[in-house]
Each structure stands twice: as C-alpha cells, then as structure tokens.
N, CA, C and O atoms as CSV, one atom per row, in Angstrom:
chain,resi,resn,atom,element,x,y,z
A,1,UNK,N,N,0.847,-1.170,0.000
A,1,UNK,CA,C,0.000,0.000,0.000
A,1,UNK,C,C,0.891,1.231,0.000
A,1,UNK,O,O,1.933,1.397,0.635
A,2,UNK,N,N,0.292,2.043,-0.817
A,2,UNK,CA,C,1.162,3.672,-1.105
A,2,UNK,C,C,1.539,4.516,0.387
A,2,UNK,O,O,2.594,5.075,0.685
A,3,UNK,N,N,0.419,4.398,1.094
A,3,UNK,CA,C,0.652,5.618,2.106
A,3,UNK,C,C,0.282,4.780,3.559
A,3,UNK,O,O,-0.536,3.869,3.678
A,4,UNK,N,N,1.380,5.545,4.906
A,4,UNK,CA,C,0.775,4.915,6.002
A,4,UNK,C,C,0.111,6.133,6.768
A,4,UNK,O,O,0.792,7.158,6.812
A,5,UNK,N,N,-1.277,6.152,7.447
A,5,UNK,CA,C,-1.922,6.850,8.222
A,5,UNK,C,C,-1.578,6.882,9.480
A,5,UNK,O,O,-1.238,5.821,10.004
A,6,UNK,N,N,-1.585,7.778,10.046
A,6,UNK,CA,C,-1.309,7.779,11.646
A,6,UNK,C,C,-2.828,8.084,12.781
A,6,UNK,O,O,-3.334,9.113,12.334
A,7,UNK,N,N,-3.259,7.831,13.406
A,7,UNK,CA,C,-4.282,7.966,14.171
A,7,UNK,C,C,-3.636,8.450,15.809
A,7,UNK,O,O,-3.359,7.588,16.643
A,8,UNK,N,N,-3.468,9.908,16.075
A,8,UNK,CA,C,-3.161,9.713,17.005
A,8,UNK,C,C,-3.299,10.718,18.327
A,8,UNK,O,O,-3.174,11.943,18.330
A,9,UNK,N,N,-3.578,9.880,19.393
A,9,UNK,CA,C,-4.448,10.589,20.665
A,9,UNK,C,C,-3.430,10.363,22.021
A,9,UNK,O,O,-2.612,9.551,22.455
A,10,UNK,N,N,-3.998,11.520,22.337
A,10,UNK,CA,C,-2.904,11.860,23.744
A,10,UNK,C,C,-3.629,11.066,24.378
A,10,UNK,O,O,-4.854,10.949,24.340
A,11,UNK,N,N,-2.465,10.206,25.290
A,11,UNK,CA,C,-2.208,8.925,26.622
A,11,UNK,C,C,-1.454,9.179,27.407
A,11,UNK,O,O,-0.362,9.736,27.301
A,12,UNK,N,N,-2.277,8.566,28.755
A,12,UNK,CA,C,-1.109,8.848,30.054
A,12,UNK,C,C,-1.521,7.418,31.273
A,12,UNK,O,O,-1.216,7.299,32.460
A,13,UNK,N,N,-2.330,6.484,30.338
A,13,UNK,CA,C,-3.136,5.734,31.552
A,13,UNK,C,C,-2.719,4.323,31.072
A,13,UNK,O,O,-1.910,4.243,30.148
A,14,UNK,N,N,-3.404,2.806,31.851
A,14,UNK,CA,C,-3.581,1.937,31.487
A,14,UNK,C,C,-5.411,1.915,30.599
A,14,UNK,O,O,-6.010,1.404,29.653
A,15,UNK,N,N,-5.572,2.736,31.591
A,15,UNK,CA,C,-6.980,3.084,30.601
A,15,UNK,C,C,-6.880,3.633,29.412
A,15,UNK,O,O,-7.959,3.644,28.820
A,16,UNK,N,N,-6.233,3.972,28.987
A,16,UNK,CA,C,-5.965,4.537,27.581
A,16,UNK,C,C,-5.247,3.630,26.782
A,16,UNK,O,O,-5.607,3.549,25.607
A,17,UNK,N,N,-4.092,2.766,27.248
A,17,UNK,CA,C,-3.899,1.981,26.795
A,17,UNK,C,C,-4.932,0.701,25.883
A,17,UNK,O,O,-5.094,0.302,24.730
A,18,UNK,N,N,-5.464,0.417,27.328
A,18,UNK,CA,C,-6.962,-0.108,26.986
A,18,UNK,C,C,-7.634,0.089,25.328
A,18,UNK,O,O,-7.594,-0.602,24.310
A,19,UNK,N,N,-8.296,1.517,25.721
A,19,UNK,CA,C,-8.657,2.394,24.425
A,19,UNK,C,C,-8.312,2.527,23.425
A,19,UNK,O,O,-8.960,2.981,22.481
A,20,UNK,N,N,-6.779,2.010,23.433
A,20,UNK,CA,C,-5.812,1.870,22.215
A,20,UNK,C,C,-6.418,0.261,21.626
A,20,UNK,O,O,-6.932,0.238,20.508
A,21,UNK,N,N,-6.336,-0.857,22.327
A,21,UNK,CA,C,-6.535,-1.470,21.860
A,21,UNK,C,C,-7.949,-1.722,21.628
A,21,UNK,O,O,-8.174,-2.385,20.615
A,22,UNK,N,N,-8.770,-1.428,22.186
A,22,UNK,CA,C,-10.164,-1.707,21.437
A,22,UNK,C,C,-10.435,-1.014,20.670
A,22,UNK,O,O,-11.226,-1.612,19.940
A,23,UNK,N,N,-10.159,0.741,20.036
A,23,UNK,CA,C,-10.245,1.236,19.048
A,23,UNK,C,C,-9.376,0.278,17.605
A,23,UNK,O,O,-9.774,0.086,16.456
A,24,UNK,N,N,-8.100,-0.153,18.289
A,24,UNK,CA,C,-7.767,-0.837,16.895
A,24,UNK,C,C,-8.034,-2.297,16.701
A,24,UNK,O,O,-7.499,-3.026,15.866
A,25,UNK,N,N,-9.012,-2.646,17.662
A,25,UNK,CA,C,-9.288,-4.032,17.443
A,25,UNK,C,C,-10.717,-3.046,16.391
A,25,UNK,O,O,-10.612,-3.285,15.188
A,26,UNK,N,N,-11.787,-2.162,16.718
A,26,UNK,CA,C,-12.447,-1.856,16.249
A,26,UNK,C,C,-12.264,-1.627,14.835
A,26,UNK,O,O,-13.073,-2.112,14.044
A,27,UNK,N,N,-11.211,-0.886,14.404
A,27,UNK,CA,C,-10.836,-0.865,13.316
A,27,UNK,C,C,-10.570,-1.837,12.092
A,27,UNK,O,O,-11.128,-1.699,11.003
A,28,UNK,N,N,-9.591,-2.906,12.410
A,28,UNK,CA,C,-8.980,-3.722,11.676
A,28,UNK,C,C,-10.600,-4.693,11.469
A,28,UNK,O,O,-10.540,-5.633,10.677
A,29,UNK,N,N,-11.696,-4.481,12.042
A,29,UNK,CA,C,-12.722,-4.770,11.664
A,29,UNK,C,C,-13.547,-4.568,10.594
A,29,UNK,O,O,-14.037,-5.288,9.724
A,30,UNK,N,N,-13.585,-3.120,10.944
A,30,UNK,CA,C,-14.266,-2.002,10.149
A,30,UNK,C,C,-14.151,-2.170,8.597
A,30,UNK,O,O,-14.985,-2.364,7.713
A,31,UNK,N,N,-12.476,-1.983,8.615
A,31,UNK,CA,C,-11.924,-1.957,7.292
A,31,UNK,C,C,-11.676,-3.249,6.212
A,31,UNK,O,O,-11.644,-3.377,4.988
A,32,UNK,N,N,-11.517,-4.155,7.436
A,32,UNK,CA,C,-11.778,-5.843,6.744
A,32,UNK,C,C,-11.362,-5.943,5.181
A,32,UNK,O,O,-12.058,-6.124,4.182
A,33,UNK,N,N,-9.446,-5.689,5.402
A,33,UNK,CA,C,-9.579,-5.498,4.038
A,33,UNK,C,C,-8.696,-4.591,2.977
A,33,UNK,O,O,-7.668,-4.694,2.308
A,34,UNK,N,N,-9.875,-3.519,3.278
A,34,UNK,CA,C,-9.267,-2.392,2.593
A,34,UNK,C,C,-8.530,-1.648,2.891
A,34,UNK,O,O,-8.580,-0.668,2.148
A,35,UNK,N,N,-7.361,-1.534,4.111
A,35,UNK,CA,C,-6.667,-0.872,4.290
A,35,UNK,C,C,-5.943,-1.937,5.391
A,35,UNK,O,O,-6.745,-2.643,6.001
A,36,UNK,N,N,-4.636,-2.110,5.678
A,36,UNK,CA,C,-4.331,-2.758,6.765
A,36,UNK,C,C,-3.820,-2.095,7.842
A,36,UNK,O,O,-2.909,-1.268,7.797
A,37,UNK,N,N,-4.554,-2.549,9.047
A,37,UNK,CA,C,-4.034,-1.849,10.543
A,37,UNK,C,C,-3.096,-2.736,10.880
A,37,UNK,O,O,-3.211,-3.952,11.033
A,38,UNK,N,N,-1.589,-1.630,11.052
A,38,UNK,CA,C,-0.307,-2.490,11.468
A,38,UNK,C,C,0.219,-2.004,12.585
A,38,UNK,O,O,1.375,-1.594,12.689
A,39,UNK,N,N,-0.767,-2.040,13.620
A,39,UNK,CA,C,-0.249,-1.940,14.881
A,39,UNK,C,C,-0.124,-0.196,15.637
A,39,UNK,O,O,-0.593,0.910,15.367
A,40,UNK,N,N,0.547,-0.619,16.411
A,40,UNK,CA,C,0.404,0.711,17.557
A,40,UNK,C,C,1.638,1.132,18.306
A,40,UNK,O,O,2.328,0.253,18.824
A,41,UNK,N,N,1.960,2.326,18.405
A,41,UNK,CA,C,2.522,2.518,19.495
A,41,UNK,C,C,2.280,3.137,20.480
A,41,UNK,O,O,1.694,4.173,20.167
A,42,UNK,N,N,2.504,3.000,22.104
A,42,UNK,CA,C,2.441,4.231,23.423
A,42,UNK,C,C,3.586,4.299,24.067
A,42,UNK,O,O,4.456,3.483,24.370
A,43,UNK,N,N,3.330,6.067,24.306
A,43,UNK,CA,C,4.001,6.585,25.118
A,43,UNK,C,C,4.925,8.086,24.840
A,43,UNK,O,O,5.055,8.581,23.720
A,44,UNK,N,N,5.352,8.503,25.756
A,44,UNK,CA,C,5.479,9.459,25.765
A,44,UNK,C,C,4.203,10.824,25.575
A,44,UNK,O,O,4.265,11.953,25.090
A,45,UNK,N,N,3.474,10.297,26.006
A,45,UNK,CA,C,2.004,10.851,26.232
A,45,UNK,C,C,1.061,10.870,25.126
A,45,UNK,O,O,-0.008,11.479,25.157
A,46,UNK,N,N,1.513,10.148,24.102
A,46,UNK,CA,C,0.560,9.403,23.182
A,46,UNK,C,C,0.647,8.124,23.003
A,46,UNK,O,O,1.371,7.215,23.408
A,47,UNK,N,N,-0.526,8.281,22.088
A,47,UNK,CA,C,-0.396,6.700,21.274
A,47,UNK,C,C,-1.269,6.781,19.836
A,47,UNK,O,O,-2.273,7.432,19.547
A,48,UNK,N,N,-0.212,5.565,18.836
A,48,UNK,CA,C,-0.384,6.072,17.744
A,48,UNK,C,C,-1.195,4.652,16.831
A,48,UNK,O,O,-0.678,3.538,16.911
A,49,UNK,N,N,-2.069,4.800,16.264
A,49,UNK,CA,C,-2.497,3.630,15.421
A,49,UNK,C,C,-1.870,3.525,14.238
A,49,UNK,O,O,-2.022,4.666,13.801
A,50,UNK,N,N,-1.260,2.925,13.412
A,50,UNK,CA,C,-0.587,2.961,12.204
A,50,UNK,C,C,-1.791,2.240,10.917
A,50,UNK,O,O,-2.333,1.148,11.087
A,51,UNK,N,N,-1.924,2.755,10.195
A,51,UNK,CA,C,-2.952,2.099,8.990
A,51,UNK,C,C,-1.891,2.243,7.713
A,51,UNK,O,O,-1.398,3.340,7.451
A,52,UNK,N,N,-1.528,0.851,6.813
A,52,UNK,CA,C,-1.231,1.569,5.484
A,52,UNK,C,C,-3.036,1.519,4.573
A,52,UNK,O,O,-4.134,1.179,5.014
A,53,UNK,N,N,-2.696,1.923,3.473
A,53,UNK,CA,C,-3.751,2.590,2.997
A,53,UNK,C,C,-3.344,3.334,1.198
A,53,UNK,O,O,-2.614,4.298,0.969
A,54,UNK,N,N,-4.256,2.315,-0.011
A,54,UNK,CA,C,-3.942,3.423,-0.703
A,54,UNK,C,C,-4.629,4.935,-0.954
A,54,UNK,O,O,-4.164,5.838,-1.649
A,55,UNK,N,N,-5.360,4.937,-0.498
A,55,UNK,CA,C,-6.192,5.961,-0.116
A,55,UNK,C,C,-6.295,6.253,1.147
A,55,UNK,O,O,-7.236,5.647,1.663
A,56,UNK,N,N,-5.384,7.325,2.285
A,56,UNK,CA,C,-5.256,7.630,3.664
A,56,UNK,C,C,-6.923,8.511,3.659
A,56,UNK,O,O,-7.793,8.086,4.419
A,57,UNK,N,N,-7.244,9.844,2.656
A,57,UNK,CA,C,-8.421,10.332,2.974
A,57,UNK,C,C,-9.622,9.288,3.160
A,57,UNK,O,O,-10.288,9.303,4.195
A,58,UNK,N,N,-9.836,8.527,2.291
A,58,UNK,CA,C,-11.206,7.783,1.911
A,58,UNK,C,C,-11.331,6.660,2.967
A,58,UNK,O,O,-12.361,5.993,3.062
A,59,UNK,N,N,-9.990,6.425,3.951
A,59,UNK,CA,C,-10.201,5.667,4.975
A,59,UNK,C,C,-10.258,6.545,6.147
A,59,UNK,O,O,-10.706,6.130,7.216
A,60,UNK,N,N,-10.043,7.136,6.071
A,60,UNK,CA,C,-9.960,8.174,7.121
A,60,UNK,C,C,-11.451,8.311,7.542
A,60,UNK,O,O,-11.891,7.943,8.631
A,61,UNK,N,N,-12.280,8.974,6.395
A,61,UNK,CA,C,-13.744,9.135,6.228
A,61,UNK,C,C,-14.277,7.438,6.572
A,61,UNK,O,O,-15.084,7.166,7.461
A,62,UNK,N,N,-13.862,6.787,5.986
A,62,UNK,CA,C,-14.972,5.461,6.390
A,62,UNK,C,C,-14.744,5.385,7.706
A,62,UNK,O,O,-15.799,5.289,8.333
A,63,UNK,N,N,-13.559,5.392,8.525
A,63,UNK,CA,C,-13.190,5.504,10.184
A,63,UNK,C,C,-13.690,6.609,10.896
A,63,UNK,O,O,-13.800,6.357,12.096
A,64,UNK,N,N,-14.035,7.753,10.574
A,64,UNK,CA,C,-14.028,8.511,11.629
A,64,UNK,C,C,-15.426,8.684,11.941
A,64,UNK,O,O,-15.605,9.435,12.899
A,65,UNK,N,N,-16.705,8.104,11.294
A,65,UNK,CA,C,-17.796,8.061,12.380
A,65,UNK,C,C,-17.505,6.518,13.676
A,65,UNK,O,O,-18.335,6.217,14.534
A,66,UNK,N,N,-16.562,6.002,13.530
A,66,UNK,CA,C,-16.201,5.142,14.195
A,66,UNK,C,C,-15.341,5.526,15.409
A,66,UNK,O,O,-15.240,5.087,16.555
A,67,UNK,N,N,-14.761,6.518,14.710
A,67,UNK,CA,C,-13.607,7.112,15.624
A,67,UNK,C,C,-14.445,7.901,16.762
A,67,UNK,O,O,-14.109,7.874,17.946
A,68,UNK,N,N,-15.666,8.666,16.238
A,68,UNK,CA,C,-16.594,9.696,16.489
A,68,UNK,C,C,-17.413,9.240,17.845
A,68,UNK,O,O,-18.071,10.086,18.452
A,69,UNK,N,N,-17.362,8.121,18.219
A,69,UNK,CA,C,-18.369,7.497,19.172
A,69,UNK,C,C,-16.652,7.516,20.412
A,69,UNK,O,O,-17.191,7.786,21.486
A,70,UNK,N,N,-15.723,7.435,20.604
A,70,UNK,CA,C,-14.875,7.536,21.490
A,70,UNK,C,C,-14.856,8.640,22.376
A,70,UNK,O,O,-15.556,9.571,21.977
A,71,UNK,N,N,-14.291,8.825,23.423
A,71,UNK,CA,C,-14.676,9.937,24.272
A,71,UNK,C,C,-13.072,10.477,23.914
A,71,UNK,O,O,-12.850,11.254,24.843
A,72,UNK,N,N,-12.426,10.466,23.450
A,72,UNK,CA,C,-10.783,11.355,23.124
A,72,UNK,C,C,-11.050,11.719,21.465
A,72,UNK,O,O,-10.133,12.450,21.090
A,73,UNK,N,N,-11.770,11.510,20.644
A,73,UNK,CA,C,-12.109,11.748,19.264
A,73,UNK,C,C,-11.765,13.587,18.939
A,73,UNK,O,O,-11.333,13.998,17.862
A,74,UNK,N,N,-12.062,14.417,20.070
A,74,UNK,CA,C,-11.812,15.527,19.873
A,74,UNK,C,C,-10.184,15.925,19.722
A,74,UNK,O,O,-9.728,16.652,18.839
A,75,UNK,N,N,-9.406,15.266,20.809
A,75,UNK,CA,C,-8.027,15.320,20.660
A,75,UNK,C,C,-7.330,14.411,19.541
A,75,UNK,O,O,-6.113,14.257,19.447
A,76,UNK,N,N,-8.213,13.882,18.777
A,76,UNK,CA,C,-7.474,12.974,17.216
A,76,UNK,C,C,-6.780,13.712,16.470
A,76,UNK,O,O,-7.432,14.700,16.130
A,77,UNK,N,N,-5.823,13.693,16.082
A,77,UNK,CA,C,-4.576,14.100,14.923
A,77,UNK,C,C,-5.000,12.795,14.113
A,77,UNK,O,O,-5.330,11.659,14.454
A,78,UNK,N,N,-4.857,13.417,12.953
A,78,UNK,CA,C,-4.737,12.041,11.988
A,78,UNK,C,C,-3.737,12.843,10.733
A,78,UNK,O,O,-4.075,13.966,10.360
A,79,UNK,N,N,-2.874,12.370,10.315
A,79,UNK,CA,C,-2.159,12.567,9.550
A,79,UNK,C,C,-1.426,11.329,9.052
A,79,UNK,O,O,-0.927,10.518,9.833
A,80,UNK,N,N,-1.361,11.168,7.279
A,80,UNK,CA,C,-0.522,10.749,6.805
A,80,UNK,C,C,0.920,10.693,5.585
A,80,UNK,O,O,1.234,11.691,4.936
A,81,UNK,N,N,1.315,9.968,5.520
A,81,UNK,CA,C,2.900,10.084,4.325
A,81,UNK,C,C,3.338,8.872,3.512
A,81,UNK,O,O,3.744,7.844,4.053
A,82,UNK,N,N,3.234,9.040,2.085
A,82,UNK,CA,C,4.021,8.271,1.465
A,82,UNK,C,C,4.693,7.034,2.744
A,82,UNK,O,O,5.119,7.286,3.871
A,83,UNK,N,N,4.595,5.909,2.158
A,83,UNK,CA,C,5.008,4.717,2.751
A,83,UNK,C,C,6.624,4.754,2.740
A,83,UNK,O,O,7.156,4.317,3.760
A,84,UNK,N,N,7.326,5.145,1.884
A,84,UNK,CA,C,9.186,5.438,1.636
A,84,UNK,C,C,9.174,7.228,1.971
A,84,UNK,O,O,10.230,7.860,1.965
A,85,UNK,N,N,8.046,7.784,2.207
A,85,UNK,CA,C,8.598,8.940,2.896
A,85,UNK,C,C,8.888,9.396,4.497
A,85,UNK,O,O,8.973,8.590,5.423
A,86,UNK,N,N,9.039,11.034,4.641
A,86,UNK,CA,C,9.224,11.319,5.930
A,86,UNK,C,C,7.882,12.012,6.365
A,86,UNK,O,O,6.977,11.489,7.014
A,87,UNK,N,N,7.934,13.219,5.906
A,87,UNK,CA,C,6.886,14.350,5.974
A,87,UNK,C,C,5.227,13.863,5.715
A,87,UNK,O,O,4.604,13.542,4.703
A,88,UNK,N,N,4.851,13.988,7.223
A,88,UNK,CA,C,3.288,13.677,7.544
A,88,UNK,C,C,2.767,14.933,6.797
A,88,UNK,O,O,3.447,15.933,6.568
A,89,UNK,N,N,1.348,14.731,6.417
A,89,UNK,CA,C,0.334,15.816,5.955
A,89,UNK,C,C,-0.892,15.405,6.668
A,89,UNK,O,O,-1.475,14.324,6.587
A,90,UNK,N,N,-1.236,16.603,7.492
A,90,UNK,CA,C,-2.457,16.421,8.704
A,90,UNK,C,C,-3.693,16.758,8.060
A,90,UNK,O,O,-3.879,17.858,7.541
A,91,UNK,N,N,-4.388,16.003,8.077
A,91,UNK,CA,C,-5.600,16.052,7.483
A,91,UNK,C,C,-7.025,15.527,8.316
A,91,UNK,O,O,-8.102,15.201,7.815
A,92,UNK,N,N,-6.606,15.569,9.860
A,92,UNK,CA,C,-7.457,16.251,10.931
A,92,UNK,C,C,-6.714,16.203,12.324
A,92,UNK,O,O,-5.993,15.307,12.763
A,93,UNK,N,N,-7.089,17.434,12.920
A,93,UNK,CA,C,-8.659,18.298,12.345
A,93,UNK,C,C,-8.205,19.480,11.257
A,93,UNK,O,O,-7.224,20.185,11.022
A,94,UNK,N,N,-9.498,19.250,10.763
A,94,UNK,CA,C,-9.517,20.174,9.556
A,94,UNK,C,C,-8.382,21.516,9.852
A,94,UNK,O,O,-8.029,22.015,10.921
A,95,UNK,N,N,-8.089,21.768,8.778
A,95,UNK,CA,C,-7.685,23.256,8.785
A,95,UNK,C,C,-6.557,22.951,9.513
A,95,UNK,O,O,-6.068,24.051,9.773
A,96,UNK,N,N,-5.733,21.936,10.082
A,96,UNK,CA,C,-4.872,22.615,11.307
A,96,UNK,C,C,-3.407,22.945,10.805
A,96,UNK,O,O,-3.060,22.130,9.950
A,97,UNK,N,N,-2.491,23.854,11.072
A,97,UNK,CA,C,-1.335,24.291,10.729
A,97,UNK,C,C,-0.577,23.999,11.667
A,97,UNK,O,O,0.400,24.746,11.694
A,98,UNK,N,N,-0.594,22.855,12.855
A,98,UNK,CA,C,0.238,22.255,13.255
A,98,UNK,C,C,0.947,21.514,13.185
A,98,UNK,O,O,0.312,20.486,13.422
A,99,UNK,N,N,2.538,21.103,12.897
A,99,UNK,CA,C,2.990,20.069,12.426
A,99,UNK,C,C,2.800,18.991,13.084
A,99,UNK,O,O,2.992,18.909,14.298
A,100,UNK,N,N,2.390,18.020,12.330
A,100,UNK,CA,C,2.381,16.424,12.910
A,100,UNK,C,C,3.596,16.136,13.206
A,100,UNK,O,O,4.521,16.894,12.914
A,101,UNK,N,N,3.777,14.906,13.878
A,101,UNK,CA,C,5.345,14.264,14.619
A,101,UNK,C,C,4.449,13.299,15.491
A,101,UNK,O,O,3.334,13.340,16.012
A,102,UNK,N,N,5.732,12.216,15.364
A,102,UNK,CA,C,5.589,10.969,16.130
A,102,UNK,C,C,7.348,11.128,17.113
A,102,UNK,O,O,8.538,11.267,16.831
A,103,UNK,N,N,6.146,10.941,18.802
A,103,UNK,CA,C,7.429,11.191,19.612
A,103,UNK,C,C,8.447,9.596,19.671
A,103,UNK,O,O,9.520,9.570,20.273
C-alpha cells in the first residue's frame, strides 16, 4: 500500500492503553480489508495507530464516524505520508497548521 496513516491521541493511563486497543481491534474490523491496521505505538504521552492505505483520505472518512463514538475523538490528529517517505500531511482536524510528529 502507497501511504501509512497515523491515528493519534494523547495517553497517560492503562486506561488509555486499553482504548488503544479496542479502538484498533475496532478498526482492523471495520476496514476488513481495505486498508491494513499495522499496529500501535504508546508513550510518551501518546499513542499512535498505524494504517497503510492506498487511499489515507477515503479511509480516514470510512473511520471517523467510528472514531466519532470515542470519548478522546476531539483530541485525534490524523495525519498521513508516502510509505518510503518522511513528511506527515495532517488532514485532521480540519484546517490545522500544526505540524504532525511521532514522539
């Protein structure tokens, strides 16, 4: 797949941990398929879902009324990059001019 997506929400708990994994058990459901969920990382006060994807927008959209029912959905970054690249492109939340980074 062309591009990997990042999904990613500020953590500081085992409860969040938690949240990590049932959102991406939720996922790799969802998508059944069309995009593959390859795992996660936590810490350093996040945690990150990894999706490749040849289409990062059009999965993004099929995920995020999924994403939308979570109680951290407001603090979601989602940004992704070329699979052989560096440079993330954030493409929520809308509009934002913050640079993405994975700590």
């Amino acid at each position: 797949m062309k591009y990997q997506l990042v999904l990613q929400f500020p953590a500081d708990s085992i409860a969040d941990y938690d949240e990590l994994i049932e959102i991406e058990d939720l996922l790799t459901e969802e998508l059944d398929g069309r995009a593959k969920v390859d795992g996660h990382d936590f810490g350093s006060g996040e945690m990150n879902i990894f999706i490749f994807a040849d289409d990062p927008n059009k999965i993004f959209e099929t995920v995020k009324p999924l994403l939308q029912t979570r109680a951290n959905f407001e603090k979601l970054i989602a940004a992704y990059r070329e699979t052989e690249g560096e440079q993330y492109l954030t493409i929520w939340p809308e509009n934002s001019q913050k640079p993405f980074s994975l700590s």
